[in-house]
C-alpha positions in Angstrom: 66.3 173.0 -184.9 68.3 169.5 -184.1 67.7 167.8 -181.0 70.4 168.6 -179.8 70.2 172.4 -180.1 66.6 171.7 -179.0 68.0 170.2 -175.6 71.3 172.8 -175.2 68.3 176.0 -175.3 67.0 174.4 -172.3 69.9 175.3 -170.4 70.3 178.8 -168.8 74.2 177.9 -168.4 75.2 177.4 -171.4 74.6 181.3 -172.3 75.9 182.4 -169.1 79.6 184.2 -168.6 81.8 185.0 -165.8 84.9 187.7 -164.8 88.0 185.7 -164.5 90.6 186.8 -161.9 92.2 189.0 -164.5 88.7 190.9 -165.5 88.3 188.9 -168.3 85.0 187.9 -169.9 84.3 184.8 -170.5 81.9 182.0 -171.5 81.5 179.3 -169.0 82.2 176.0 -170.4 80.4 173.4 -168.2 82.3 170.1 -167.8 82.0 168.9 -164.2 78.9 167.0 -164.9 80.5 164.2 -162.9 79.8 166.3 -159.6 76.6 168.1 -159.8 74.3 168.7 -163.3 72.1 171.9 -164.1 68.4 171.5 -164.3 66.8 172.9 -167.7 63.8 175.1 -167.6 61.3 172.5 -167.4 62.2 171.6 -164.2 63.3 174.4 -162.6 59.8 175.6 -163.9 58.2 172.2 -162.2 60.6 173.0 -159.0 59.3 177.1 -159.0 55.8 176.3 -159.8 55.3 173.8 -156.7 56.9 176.5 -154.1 54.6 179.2 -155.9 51.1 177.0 -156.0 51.3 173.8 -154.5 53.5 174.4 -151.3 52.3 172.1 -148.4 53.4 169.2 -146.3 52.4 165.5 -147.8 50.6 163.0 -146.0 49.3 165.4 -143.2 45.9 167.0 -144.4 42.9 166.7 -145.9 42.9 169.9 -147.9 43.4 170.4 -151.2 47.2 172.0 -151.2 48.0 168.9 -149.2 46.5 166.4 -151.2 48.0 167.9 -154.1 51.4 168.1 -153.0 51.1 164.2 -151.8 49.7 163.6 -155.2 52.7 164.9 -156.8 55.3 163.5 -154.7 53.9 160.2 -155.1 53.9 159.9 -158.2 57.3 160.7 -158.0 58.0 156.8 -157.2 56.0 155.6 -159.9 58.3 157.5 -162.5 61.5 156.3 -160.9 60.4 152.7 -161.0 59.3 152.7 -164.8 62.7 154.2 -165.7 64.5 151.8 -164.0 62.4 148.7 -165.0 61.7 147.5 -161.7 58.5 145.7 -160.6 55.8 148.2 -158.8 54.2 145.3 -157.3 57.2 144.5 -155.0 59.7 147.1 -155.2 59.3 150.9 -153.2 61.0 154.0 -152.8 62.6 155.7 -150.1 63.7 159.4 -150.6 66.8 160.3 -149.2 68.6 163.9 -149.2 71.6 162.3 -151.4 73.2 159.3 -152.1 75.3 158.5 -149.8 72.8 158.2 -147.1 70.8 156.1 -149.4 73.6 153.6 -149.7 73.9 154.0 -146.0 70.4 153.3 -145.5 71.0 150.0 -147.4 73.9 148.8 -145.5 71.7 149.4 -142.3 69.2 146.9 -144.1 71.5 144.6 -144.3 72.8 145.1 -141.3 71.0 142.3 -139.4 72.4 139.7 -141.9 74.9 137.7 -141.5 78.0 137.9 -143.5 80.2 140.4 -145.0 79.7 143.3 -148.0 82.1 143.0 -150.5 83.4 146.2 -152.5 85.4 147.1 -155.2 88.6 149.2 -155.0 86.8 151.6 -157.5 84.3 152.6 -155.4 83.7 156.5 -154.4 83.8 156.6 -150.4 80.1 156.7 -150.2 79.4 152.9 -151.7 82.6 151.5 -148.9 82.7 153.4 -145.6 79.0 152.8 -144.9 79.6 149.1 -145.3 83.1 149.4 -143.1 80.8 150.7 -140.1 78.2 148.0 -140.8 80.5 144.9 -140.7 83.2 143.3 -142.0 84.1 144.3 -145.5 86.1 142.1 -148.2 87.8 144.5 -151.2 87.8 143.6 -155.1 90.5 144.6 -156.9 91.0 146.1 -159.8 93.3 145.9 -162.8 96.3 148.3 -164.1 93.8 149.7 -166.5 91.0 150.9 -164.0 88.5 147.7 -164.6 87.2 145.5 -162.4 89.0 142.1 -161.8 85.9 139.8 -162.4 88.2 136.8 -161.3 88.9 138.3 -157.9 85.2 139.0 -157.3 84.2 135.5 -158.3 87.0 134.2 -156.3 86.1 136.7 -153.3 82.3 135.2 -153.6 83.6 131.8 -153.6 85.6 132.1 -150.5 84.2 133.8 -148.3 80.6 134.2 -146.7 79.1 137.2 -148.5 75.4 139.1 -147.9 76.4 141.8 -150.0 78.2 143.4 -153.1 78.2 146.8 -153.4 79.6 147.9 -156.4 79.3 151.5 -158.6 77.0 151.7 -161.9 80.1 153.9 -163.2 83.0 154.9 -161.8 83.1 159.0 -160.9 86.9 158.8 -161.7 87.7 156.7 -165.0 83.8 156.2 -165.9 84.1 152.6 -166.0 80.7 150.6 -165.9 81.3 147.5 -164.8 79.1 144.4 -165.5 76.1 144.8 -163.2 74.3 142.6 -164.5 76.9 139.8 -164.4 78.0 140.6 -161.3 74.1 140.3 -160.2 74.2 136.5 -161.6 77.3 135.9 -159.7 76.3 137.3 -156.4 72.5 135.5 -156.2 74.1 132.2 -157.1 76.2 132.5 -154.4 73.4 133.8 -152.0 74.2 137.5 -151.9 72.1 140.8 -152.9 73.6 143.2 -155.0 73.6 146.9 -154.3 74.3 149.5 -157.1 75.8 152.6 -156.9 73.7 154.7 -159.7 74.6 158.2 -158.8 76.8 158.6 -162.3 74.9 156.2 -164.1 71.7 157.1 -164.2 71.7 160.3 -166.1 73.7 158.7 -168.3 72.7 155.2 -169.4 69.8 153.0 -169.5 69.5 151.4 -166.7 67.3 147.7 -165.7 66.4 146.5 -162.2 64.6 143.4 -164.2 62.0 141.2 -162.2 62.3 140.0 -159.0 62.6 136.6 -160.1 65.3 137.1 -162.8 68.9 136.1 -162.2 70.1 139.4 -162.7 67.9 141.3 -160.7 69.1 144.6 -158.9 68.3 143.9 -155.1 69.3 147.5 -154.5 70.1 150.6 -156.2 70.8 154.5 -155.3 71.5 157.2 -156.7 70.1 161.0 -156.2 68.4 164.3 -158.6 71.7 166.6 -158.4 73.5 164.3 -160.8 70.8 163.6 -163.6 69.6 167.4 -164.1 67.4 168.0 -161.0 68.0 170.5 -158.0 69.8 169.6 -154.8 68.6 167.9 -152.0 66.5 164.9 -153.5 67.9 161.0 -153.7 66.4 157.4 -153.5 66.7 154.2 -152.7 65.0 151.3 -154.6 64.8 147.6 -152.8 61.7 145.1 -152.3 59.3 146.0 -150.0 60.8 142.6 -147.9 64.3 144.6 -147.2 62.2 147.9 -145.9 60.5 145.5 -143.1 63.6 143.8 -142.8 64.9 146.6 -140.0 63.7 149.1 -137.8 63.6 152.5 -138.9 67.2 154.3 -140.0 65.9 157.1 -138.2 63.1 156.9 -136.1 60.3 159.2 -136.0 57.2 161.2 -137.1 55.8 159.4 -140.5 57.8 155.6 -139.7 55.0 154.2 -136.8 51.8 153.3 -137.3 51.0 153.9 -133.6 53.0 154.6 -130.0 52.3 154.1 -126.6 54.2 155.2 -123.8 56.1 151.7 -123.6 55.9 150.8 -127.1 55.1 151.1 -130.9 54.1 149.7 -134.2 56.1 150.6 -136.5 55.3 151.5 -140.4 55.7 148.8 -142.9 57.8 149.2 -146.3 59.2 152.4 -147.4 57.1 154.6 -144.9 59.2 152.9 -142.2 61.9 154.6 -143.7 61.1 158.3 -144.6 61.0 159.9 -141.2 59.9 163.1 -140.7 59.4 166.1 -143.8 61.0 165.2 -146.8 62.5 167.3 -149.5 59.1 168.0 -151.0 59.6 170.3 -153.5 63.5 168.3 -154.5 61.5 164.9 -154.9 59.0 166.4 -157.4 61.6 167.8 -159.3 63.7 164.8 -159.5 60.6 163.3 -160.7 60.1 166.0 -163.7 63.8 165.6 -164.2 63.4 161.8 -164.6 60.8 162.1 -167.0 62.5 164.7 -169.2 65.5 161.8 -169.7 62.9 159.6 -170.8 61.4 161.6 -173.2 64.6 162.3 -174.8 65.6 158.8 -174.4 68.6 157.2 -172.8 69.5 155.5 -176.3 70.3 158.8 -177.6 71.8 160.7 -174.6 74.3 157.3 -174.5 75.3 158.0 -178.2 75.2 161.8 -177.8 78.0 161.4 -175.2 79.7 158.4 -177.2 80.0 160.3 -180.4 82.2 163.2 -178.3 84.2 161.0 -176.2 85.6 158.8 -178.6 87.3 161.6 -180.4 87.9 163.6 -177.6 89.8 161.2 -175.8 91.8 159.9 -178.6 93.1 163.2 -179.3 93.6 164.2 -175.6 96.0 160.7 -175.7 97.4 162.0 -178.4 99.0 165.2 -176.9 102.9 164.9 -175.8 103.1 165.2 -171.6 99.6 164.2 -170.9 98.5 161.3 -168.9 95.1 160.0 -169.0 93.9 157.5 -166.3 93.0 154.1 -167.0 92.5 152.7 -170.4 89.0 151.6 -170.4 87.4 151.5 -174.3 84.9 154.2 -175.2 81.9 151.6 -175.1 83.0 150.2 -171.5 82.9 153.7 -170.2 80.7 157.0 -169.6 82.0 160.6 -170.9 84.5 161.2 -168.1 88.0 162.1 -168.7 90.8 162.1 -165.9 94.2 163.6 -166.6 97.3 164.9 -165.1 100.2 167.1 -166.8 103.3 165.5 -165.2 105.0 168.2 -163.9 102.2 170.8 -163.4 99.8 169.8 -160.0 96.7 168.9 -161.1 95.2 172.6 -158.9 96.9 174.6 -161.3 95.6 172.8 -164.2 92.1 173.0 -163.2 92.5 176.9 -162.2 94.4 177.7 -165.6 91.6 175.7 -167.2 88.6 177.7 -165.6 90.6 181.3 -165.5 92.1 181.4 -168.8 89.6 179.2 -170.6 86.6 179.7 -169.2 86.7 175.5 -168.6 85.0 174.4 -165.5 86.7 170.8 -164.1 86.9 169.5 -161.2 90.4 168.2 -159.7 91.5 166.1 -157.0 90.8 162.8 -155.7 87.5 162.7 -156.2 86.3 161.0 -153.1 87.9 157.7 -154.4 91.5 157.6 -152.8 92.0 153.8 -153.1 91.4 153.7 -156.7 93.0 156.8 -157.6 96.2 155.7 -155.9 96.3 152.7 -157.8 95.4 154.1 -160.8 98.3 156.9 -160.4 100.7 153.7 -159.3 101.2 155.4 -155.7 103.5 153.3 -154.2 103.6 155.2 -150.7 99.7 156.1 -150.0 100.3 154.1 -145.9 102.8 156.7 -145.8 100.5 159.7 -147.0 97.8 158.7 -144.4 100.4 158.8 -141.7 101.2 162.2 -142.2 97.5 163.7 -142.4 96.8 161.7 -139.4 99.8 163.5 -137.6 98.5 166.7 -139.2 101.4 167.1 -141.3 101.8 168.7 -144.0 101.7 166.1 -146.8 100.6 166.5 -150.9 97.6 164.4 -151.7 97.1 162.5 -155.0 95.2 163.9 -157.3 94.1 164.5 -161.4 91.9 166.7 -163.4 88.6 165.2 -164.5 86.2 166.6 -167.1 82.7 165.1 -167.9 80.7 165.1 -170.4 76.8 166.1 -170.2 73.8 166.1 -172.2 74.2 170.0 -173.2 77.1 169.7 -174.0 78.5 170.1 -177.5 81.9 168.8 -179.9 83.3 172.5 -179.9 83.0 172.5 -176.0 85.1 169.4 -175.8 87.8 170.6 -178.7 88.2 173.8 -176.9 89.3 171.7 -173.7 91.7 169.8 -175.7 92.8 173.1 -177.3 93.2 174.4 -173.8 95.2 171.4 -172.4 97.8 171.5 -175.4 98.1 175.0 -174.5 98.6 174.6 -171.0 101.5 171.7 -171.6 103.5 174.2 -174.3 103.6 176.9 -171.5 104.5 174.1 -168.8 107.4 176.0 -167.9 105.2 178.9 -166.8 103.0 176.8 -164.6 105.2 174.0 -163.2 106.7 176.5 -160.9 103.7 177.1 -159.2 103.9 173.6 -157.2 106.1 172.5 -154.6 107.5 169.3 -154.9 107.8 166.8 -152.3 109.7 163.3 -152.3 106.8 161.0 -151.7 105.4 158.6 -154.0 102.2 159.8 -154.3 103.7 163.4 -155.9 106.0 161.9 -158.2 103.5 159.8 -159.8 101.1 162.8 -159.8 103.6 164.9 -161.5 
């Protein structure tokens, strides 16, 4: 048995069928990696077996169900720090229940700071409305391909008085990874932390938080279990010990004080000022089984595993009259996602087709990343857009299909998307009367 088939095996999914709306049969084919992965066996088994044996609060007893369900969560921090190559001695975890509130809880740290965060127009809302509450925010732009504009950044740092860049590992929309590392350089030299946006990255591609010391350090970096094969409910936050004591607690409470008073309190140092009250026990552990099962298999060979199917995949999805794929990002600069409209059929009824018919599961919208999909669909009239759902008008919202590629998944499952697309554009006729045109824009760039 290949590796491959060795890893697919582990994955209940991929054997599992569904009725379609037309009490059809069919085989599920599993390509919305990009929002949520499955877990294999092993830690669903590590998951079930914790509930079934080990089920008890942390921290709060002396007997043995306790101390073994501390033991195992702790440990947890341990595995996510190796992975990511950051320093034990300095750096700690804070588990969060996803990743948007961990990249909250870093804005809140950096709260106290003077300056502004900068983002980039890329970013999914998660890694730029935190940062709007927290302060004053700068934007990077990006270019007409769906990178980064690495002059604009470098001018944005020069310019103005930034704390902060907060910038995705990967985007969840074009898969674009920008430069973290360069952009690390280039914030510290001009005196800001960096904060990375992980949730599609780290399932995906090796990632290095590098000394403390190093000029391409990660100060910060977030990212949560439901994206790199672990169960709901379970995220993190990674920052030096110094930005944890930096603030009070994000949410005060049972586990952040080390004493109270009626008038007063001492409050917890580090990470334990941060995790208030019962974690996601059982979630954390199995992030942390989920994280060791990636680096066992290794994140050299899930990279080419996913670079071997998208460069194919996406030449010949290019390559079929009346598609449009987002962005134009090479293979290597880029993680297994594919975004693409069928001008003239709305981007819902592709994704339905795809999943009824096919058996294709994608996921369609704007995938939580409006100013970046606007640009990248050339949406001349998005002010207008927003006018209209703040009146609570009717009004048709941007949107593409994306499909992303995961670690179970296999050539044949991405040819049969392709296969499925090609089909769906020669019955276009059929399907582009299913949408109702309107004259903004937005829609006529969509379709």
């Amino acid at each position: 048995m290949s590796k491959f088939d060795d890893i697919r095996c582990q994955f209940p999914i991929t054997s599992q069928c569904f009725t379609s709306p037309e009490g059809i049969e069919r085989a599920i084919i599993y390509l919305d990696h990009g929002a949520s992965t499955h877990p294999p066996t092993r830690v669903l088994d590590t998951y079930r077996e914790f509930l079934e044996k080990y089920y008890a609060n942390i921290h709060r007893g002396n007997h043995y169900l306790s101390q073994k369900a501390s033991a195992l969560f702790d440990a947890v921090s341990e595995t996510i720090l190796q992975f990511l190559g950051a320093d034990p001695s300095t750096n700690e975890v804070v588990f969060t229940t996803n990743t948007t509130t961990a990249l909250d809880l870093a804005g809140y740290l950096m709260s106290q700071t003077e300056g502004a965060t900068l983002v980039s127009s890329m970013e999914h809302h998660s890694n730029d409305l935190p940062h709007r509450r927290h302060g004053p925010v700068h934007r990077v732009e990006v270019l007409p391909d769906g990178s980064l504009d690495y002059n604009d950044l470098e001018s944005k740092l020069k310019n103005n008085r930034i704390k902060l860049v907060a910038i995705t590992g990967a985007s969840n929309v074009t898969g674009f990874m920008p430069d973290i590392y360069g952009i690390a350089r280039l914030a510290h030299q001009h005196g800001a932390k960096i904060l990375v946006d992980a949730a599609q990255l780290l399932a995906h591609h090796a990632i290095a938080m590098r000394p403390d010391d190093h000029p391409e350090h990660i100060d910060f970096l977030a990212a949560a279990g439901h994206k790199a094969y672990a169960p709901f409910g379970a995220a993190f936050l990674v920052a030096n010990r110094s930005a944890f004591n930096a603030a009070t607690p994000y949410i005060p409470g049972g586990g952040t004080v080390k004493f109270v008073t009626d008038t007063d309190v001492v409050w917890a140092d580090g990470m334990e000022r941060h995790l208030s009250g019962t974690p996601n026990i059982a979630g954390v552990i199995a992030l942390g089984e989920a994280i060791r099962w990636l680096g066992e298999i290794g994140m050299d060979w899930v990279r080419q595993h996913e670079l071997e199917i998208l460069k194919p995949i996406e030449q010949k999805l290019r390559a079929i009259p009346g598609v449009t794929v987002l962005g134009d990002i090479p293979a290597e600069k880029k993680l297994g996602v594919l975004p693409f409209n069928i001008p003239g059929i709305h981007h819902d009824v592709v994704s339905t087709v795809l999943n009824n018919n096919y058996g294709i599961a994608t996921r369609n919208g704007c995938f939580c990343a409006h100013p970046y999909l606007t640009r990248l669909l050339g949406c001349t009239d998005a002010e207008g857009v927003r006018q209209k759902v703040a009146a609570g008008e009717p009004a048709q919202l941007p949107g593409a299909v994306r499909a992303t590629i995961g670690i179970f998944n296999s050539m044949d499952d991405l040819e049969k998307l392709v296969d499925a697309v090609a089909q769906i554009v020669a019955e276009k006729d059929r399907y582009a009367a299913s949408i109702n045109p309107e004259s903004a824009a937005c829609l006529e760039a969509m379709i």
